[in-house]
C-alpha positions as CSV (number, residue, x, y, z in Angstrom):
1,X,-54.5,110.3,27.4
2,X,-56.8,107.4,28.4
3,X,-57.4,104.5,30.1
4,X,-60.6,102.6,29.0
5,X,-61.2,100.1,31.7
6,X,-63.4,97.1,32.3
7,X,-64.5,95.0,35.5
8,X,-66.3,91.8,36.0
9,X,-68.2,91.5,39.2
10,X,-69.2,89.2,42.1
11,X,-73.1,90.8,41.5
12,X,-74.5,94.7,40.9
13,X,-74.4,96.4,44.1
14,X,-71.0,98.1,44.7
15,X,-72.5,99.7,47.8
16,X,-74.2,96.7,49.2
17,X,-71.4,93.8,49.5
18,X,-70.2,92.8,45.4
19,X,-66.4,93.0,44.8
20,X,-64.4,93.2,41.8
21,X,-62.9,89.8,40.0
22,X,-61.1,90.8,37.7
23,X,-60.1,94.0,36.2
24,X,-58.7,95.7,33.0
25,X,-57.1,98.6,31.6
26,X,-56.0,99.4,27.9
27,X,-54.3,102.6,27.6
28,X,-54.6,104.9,24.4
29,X,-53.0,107.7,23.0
30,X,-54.5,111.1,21.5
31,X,-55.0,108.8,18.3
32,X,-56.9,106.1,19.6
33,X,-54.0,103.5,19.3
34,X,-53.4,101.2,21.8
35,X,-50.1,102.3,24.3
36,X,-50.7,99.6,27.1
37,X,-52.1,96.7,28.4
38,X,-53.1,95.1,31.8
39,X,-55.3,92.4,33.6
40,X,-55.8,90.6,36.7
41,X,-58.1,88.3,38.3
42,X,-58.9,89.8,42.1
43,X,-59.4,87.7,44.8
44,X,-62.6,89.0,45.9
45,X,-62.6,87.0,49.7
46,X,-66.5,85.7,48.9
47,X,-68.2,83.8,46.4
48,X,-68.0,85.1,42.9
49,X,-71.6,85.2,42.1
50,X,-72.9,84.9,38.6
51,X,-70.0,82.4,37.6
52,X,-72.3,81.5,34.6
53,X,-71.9,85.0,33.2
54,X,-67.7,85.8,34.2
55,X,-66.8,82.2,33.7
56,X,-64.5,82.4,36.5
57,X,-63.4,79.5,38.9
58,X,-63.0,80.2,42.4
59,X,-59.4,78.3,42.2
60,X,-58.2,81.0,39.5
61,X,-58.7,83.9,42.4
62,X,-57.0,81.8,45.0
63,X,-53.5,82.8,44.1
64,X,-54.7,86.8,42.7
65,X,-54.3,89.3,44.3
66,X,-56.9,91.0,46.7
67,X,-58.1,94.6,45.8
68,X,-56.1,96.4,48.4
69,X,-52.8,94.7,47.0
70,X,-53.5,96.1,43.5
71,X,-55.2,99.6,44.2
72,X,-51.6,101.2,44.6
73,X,-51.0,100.2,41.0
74,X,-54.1,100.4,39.3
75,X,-53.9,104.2,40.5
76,X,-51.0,105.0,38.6
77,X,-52.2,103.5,35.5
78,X,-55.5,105.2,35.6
79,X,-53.6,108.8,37.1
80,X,-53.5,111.5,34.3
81,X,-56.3,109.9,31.9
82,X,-59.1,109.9,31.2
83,X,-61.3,107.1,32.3
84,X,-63.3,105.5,29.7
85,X,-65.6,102.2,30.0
86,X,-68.7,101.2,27.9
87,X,-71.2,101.8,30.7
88,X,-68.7,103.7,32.6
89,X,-71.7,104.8,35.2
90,X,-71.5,101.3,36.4
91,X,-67.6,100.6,36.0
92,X,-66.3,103.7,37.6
93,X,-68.8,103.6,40.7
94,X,-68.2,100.0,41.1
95,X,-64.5,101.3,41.3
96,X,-64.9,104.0,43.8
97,X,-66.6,101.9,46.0
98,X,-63.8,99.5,46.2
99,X,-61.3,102.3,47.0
100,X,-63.9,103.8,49.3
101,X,-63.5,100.2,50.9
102,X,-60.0,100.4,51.6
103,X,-60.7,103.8,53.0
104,X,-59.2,105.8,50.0
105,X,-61.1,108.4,47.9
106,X,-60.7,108.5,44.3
107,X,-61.2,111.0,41.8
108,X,-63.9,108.3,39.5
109,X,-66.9,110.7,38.9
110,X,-68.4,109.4,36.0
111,X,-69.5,112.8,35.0
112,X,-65.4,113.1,34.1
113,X,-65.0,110.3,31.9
114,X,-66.1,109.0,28.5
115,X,-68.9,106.4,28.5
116,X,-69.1,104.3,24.8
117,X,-72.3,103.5,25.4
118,X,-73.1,106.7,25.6
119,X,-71.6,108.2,23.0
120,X,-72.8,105.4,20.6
121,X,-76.1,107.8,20.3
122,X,-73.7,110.3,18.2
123,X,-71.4,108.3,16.6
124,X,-73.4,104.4,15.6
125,X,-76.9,105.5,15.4
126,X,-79.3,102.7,15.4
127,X,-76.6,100.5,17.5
128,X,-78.4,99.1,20.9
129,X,-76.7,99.8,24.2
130,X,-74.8,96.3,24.2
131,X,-70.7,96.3,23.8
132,X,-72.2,93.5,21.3
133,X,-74.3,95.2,19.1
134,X,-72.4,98.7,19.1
135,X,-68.7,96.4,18.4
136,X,-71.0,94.8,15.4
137,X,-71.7,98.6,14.0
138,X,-68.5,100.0,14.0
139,X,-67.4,96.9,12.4
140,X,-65.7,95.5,15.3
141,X,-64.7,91.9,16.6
142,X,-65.7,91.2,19.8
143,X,-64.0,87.7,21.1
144,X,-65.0,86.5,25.3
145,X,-67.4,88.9,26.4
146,X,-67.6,88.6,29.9
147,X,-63.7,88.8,30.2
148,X,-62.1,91.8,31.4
149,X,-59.3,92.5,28.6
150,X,-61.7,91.4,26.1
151,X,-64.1,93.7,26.7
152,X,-61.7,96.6,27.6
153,X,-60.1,95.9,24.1
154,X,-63.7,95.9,22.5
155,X,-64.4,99.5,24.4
156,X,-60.9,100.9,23.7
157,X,-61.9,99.9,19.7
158,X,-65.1,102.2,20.1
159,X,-63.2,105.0,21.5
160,X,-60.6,104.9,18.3
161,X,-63.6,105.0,16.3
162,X,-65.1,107.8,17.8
163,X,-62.1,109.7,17.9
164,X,-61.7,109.3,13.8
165,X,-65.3,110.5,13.4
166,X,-64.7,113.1,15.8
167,X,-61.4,114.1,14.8
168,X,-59.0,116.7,16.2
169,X,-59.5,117.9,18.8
170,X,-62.0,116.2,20.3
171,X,-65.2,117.3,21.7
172,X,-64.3,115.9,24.8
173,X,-60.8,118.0,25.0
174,X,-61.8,119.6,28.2
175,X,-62.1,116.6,29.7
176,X,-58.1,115.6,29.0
177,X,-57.4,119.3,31.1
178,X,-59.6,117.7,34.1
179,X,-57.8,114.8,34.1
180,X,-54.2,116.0,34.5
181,X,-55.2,117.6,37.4
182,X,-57.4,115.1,39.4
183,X,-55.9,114.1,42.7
184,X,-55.2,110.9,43.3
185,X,-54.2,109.9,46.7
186,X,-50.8,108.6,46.8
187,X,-51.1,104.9,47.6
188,X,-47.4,102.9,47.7
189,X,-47.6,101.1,44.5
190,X,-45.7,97.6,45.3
191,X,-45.5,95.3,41.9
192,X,-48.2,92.8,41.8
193,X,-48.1,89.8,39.9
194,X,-51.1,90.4,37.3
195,X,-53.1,86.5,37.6
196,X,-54.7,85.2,34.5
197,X,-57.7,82.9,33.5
198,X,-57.0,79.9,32.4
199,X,-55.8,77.3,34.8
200,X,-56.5,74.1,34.1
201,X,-59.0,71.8,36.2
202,X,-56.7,69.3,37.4
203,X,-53.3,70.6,38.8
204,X,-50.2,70.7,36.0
205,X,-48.8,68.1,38.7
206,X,-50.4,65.9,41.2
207,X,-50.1,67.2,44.7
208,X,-48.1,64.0,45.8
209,X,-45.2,65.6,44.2
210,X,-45.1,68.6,46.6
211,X,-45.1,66.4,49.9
212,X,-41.9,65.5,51.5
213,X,-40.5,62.4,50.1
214,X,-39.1,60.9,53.4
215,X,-40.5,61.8,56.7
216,X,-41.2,60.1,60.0
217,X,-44.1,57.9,59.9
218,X,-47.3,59.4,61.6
219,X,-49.4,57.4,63.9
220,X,-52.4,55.5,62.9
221,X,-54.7,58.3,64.7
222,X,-53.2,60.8,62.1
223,X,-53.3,58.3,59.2
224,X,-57.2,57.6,60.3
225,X,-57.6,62.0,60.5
226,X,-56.1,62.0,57.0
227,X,-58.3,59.4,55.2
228,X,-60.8,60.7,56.4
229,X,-60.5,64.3,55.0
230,X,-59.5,62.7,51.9
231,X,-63.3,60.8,51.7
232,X,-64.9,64.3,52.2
233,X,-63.1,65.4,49.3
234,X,-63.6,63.2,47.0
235,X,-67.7,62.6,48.0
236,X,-68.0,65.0,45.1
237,X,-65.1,62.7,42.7
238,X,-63.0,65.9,42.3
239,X,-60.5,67.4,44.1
240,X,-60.8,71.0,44.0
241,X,-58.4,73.4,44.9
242,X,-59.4,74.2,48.2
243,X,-59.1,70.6,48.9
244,X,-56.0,69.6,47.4
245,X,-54.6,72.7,49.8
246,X,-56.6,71.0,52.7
247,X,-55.0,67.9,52.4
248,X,-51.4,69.4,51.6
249,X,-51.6,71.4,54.6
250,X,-52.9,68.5,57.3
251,X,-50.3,66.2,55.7
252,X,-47.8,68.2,56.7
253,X,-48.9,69.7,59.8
254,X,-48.9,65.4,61.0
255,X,-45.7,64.9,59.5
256,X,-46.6,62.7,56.5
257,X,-44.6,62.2,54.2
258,X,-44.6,61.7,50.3
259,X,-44.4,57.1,50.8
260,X,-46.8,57.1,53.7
261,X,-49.5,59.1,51.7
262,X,-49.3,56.5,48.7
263,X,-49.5,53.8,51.4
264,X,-52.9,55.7,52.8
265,X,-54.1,56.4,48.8
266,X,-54.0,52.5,48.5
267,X,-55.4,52.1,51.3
268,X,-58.2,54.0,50.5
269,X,-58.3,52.4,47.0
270,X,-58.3,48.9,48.0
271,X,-61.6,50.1,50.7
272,X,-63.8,51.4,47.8
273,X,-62.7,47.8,45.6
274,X,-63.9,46.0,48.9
275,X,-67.2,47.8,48.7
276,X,-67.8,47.1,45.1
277,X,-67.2,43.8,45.2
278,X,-69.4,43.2,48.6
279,X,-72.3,42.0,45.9
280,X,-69.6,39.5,44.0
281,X,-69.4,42.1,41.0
282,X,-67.6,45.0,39.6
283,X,-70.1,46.9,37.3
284,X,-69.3,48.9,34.4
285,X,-70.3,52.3,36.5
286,X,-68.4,51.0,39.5
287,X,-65.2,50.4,37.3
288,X,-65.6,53.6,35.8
289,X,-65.7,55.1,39.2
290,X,-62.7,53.2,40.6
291,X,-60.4,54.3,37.6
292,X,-61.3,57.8,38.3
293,X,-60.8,57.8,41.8
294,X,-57.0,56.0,41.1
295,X,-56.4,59.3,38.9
296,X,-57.5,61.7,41.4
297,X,-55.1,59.9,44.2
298,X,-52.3,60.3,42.0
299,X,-51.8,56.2,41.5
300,X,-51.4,53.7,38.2
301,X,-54.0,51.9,36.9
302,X,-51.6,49.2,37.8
303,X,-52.4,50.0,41.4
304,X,-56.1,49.6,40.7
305,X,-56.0,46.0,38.9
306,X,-53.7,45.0,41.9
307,X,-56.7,46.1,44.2
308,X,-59.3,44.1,41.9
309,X,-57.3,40.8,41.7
310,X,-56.4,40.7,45.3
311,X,-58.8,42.3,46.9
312,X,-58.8,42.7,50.6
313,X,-61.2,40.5,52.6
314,X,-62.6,43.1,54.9
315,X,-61.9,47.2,54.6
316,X,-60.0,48.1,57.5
317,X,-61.4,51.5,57.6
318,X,-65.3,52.2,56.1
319,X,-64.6,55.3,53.7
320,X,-66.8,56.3,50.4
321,X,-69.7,55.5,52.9
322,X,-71.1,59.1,53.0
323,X,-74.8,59.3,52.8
324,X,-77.3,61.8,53.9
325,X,-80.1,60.6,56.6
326,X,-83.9,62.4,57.0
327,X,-83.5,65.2,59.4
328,X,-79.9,66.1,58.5
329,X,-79.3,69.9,58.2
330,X,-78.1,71.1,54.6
331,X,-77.1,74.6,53.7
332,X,-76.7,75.9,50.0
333,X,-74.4,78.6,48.9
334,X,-73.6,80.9,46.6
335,X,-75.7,81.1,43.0
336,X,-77.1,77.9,41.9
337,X,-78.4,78.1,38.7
338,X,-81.8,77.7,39.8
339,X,-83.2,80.0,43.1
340,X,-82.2,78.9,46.6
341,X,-85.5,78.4,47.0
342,X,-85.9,75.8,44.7
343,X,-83.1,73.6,46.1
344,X,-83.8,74.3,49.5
345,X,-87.4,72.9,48.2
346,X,-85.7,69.9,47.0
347,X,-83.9,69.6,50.4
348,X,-87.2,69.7,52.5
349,X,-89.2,67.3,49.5
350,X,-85.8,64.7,50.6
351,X,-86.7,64.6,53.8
352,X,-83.7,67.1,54.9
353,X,-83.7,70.1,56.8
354,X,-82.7,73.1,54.9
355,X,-80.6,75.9,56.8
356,X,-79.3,79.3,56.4
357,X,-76.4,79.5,58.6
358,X,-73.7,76.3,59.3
359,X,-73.1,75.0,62.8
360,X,-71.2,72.2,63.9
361,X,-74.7,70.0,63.3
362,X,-74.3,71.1,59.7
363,X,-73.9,68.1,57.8
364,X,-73.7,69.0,54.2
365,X,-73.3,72.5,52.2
366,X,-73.7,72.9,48.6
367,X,-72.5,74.8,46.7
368,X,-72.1,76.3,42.8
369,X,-68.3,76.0,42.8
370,X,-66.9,73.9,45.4
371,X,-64.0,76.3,46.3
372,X,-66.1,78.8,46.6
373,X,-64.8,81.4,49.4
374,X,-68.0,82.4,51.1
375,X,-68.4,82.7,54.6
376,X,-70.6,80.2,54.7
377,X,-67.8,77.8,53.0
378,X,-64.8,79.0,55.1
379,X,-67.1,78.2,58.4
380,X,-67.8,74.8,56.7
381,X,-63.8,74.0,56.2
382,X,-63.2,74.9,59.9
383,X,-65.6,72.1,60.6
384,X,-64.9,70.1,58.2
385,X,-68.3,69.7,56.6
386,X,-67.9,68.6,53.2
387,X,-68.8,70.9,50.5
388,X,-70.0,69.6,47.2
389,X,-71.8,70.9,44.0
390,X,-75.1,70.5,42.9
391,X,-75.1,67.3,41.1
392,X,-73.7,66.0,44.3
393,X,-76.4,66.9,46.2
394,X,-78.6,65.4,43.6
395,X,-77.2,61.8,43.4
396,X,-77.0,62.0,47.6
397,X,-80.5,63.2,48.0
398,X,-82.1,60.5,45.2
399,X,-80.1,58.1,47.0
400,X,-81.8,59.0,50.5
401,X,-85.2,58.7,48.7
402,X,-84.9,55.2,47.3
């Protein structure tokens, strides 16, 4: 009978270039009560945009599926019913325009389906326009707005409480006849794995334990290439998901193996201890930092009072020694919080050189999320430009300063 659906967004502009991120339907019966669920993050191929609002990480999309890979199946569940959204205006144009950009027409005229919103006018008088305030009238919970089943489930509540105050039939019965005979395009409808929220900040298991455990040692030039991805990504102290890929992928692409990577996270270790103790003393913040940095490389804190008590007399290779110089080019990306303009204020105030596009000559990008997948980010990777977040950026540019 219907399919109440809800969407969150990279932005407001379906005709301009924001995607869907995730997406939700709820189906009901004639009676309001709840036949079906489904959800999925989308993996939108650019930044998410207002991340503060969705509360989606860019490493949740990296695994969902992209829009094209679900329309097929997101047809079939919406086929037949009639579409229902709380500000369906916005949902079902939103979703036209994604199946206009795969080059399919769908049958999503707003003018066809059942907006909550809307009806809230006839049926919670007084109630404001918000899926907040009209849950709150009808004596509804409403549990993680801003998440696509949540707020489906929310919706698909108002419609069951329209539908008793309306009772049977419906005013709206003409709009069930309409339905049944819309014509959807007939998309192959492959099973998709529906991707969740949810995943965790640091991986279940460190990604030492998916590299080969014996291989054929690489040559020091490889070794050298390899640490020195590995300080990019941990300028920021966190290995995001991008980055943890990153370093996966050029391990094995070298042929290192599982032993020779410990040997190289040691390494790397025993440089930062060198650098710490270059003044005769380990501070409190510097020991805090080392501990954190063994975690991330997937050692023992055994590793790292190893490194203290015997530390090396010279660092054969000069890593955690990124710092940004006056004239170097930065580029920011994706929604910071606070304008671009600001930052790129900030930039120019630090003596740096604030950009719009990345080149080669780029030598920073900053960004809300570092795995964010805008073009200005995939360019970055391909040079290997290091991409951190804003508080990054901050510490780097104070330190330039002083």
């Amino acid at each position: 009978m219907y399919a109440v659906i809800d969407l969150e967004t990279t932005g407001l502009r379906p005709g301009w270039h924001d995607k869907v991120v995730e997406v939700a339907v709820v189906h009901l019966d004639a009676t309001g009560t709840v036949a079906h669920e489904w959800c999925t993050l989308v993996n939108p191929g650019r930044d998410l945009g207002p991340q503060h609002i969705h509360g989606i990480r860019t490493a949740e999309v990296l695994d969902a599926p992209s829009f094209s890979q679900i329309a097929g199946h997101l047809a079939q569940l919406l086929a037949g019913r009639v579409l229902v959204a709380h500000n369906l205006r916005f949902d079902g144009t939103f979703l036209a325009a994604e199946y206009q950009r795969i080059g399919v027409p769908a049958p999503l005229d707003p003018g066809q389906g059942l907006c909550t919103m809307a009806l809230a006018a006839q049926y919670l008088p007084g109630a404001g326009r918000s899926l907040a305030d009209c849950c709150a009238r009808a004596g509804l919970d409403l549990v993680h707005a801003h998440s696509a089943l949540h707020d489906a489930q929310a919706a698909a509540g108002l419609l069951a409480y329209y539908l008793r105050r309306a009772g049977q039939p419906p005013p709206w019965a003409d709009l069930l006849a309409v339905a049944t005979r819309a014509a959807w395009p007939a998309l192959p409808a492959t099973p998709v794995r529906p991707v969740g929220r949810g995943g965790a900040e640091e991986p279940a298991a460190h990604f030492l334990s998916r590299l080969v455990t014996q291989l054929p040692r690489a040559g020091n030039r490889d070794a050298d290439a390899y640490l020195d991805l590995l300080d990019q990504a941990l300028l920021d102290r966190h290995l995001s998901a991008t980055e943890t890929r990153a370093l996966l992928e050029f391990a094995g692409s070298v042929g290192l193996g599982r032993a020779q990577v410990i040997e190289l996270h040691e390494q790397y270790l025993s440089a930062l201890v060198a650098a710490a103790l270059a003044d005769g003393v380990v501070t409190g913040a510097e020991r805090a930092d080392l501990e954190r940095v063994t975690k991330l490389l997937g050692l023992e804190p055994a590793h790292l009072d190893k490194a203290l008590h015997n530390p090396p007399t010279t660092a054969a290779t000069k890593l955690g020694g990124f710092s940004l110089s006056p004239g170097d080019i930065v580029v920011f990306t994706g929604q910071l919080g606070e304008p671009r303009e600001v930052w790129e204020e900030r930039a120019t105030a630090a003596g740096l050189v604030a950009a719009q596009s990345v080149t080669k000559r780029t030598r920073l990008v900053v960004a809300a999320d570092p795995d964010t997948l805008s073009g200005k980010a995939r360019k970055a990777r391909d040079y290997r430009i290091p991409i951190v977040d804003v508080a990054t950026f901050q510490r780097l540019a104070t330190a330039l300063a002083d």
